[in-house]
Structures are given as structure tokens and as C-alpha cells.
N, C-alpha and C positions, 0 to 999 in steps of 0.2 A: 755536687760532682758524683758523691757515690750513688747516688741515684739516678743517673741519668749511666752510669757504669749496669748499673741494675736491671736496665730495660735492656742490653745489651749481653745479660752473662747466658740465658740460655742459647745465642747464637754462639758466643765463646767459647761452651762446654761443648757442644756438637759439634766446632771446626776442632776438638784436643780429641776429640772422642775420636773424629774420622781418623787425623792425624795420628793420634795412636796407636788406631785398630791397625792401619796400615805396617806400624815400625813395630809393632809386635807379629805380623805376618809375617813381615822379612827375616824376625831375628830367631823365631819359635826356634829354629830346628839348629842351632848353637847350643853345645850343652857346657860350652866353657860361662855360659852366661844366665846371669837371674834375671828373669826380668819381671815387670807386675804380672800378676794374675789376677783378674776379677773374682770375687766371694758370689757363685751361683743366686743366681737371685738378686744379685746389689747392682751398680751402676758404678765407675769412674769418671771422675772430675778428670782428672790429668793434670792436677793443677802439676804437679811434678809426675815425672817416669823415672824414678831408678832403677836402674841396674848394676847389678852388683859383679864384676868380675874376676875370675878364677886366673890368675895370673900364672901358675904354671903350668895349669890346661889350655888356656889363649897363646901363650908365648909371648906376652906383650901384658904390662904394666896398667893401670887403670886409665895412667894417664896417655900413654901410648893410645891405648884406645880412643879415647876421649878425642884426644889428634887426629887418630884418624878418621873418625865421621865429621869434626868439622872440617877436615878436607873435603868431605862427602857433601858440605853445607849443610850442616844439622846444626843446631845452636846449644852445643853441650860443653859442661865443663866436670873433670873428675874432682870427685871430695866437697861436693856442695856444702855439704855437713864438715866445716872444718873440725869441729868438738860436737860432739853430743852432750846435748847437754849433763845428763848422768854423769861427766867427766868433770864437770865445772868445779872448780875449788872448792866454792860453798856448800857442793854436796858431798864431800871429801870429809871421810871419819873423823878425821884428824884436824878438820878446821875447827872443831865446834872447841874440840882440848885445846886450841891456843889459848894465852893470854890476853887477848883483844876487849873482853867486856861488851864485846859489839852489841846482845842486846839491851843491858841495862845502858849503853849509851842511846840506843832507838826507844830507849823505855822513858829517859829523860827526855829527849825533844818531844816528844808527843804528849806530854802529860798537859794537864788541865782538860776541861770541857770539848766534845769535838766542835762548838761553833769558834772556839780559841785556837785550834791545830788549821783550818781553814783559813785561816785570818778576817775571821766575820767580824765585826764592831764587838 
């Protein structure tokens, strides 16, 4: 499957590419709004377009926005990123000080031989 996806992704990137060039031409001239900028010299995938909104320069909330271009039929959603990951628990100072033991318990399951941890004969 991902191969036959593969013969397929440089038409993919050129219909994000058009598709973007165009929604970056209509939004340039909003300064309530971030939107990509290409690095001179590089290219965009587009796999994603964020934009980032200035909520008391817009007058209207990320998600308001958001609202309103899929009224416009655009396929967007505000807060794609619900956590960053940087926010995750695990990366949290204070996780590592608890009590849990967490690695010396990943220390015990994995112990012996790695053909043993696989579960090879």
C-alpha cells in the first residue's frame, strides 16, 4: 500500500503546494495572522498549514476563526496540537522525583539476552 501511495506523493505535494500558494495569497495581507513562510531556497510539503492567531488583534478566538473558514469550506480545525509534546508528563521535572521506580521496573522486564526480550527460542 505505501507504495503504490509513493508513486502518487509528488502529485500530492503539487496539488498542497498549489492549494497553499493560493491560501497564503489571500491571507498575506492580515497582520492579525501567522501564517507559513517558506525558508528561501527550501520547498513546502504542506503536509500541515498552521496559523497561528492573534485573538485580540482578529476580534475573534482561534476557534471562531477556525468556524469561520469552514464556513468558507476549508477543512480546518483550531488546536490541532492539543499538548505539545514538551508538555507531556514524562517530560515534567518533577516526574522523574516521584516514587514510581519506573526505570528499574523497565530495567527488570528486559533483562536477560536480547534474543530472550523478543521472545526467540
Amino acid at each position: 500500500m505505501a507504495r503504490a501511495q509513493l508513486r502518487k506523493l509528488d502529485s500530492i505535494i503539487e496539488r498542497r503546494r498549489h492549494w497553499c500558494r493560493e491560501l497564503t495569497r489571500q491571507l498575506e495581507g492580515i497582520a492579525e495572522l501567522q501564517i507559513p513562510r517558506v525558508t528561501p531556497g527550501c520547498e513546502h510539503s504542506y503536509w500541515f498549514y498552521m496559523m497561528r492567531v492573534d485573538p485580540a488583534k482578529l476580534g475573534a478566538s482561534a476557534d471562531q476563526f477556525a468556524d469561520a473558514l469552514k464556513a468558507e469550506g476549508l477543512p480546518v480545525a483550531a488546536h490541532y496540537i492539543g499538548q505539545p509534546v514538551y508538555e507531556y508528563p514524562v517530560f515534567n521535572p518533577a516526574s522523574c522525583l516521584r516514587p514510581c521506580n519506573a526505570p528499574l521496573r523497565v530495567a527488570r522486564i528486559w533483562q536477560g539476552p536480547l534474543s530472550k526480550r523478543r521472545g526467540d527460542p
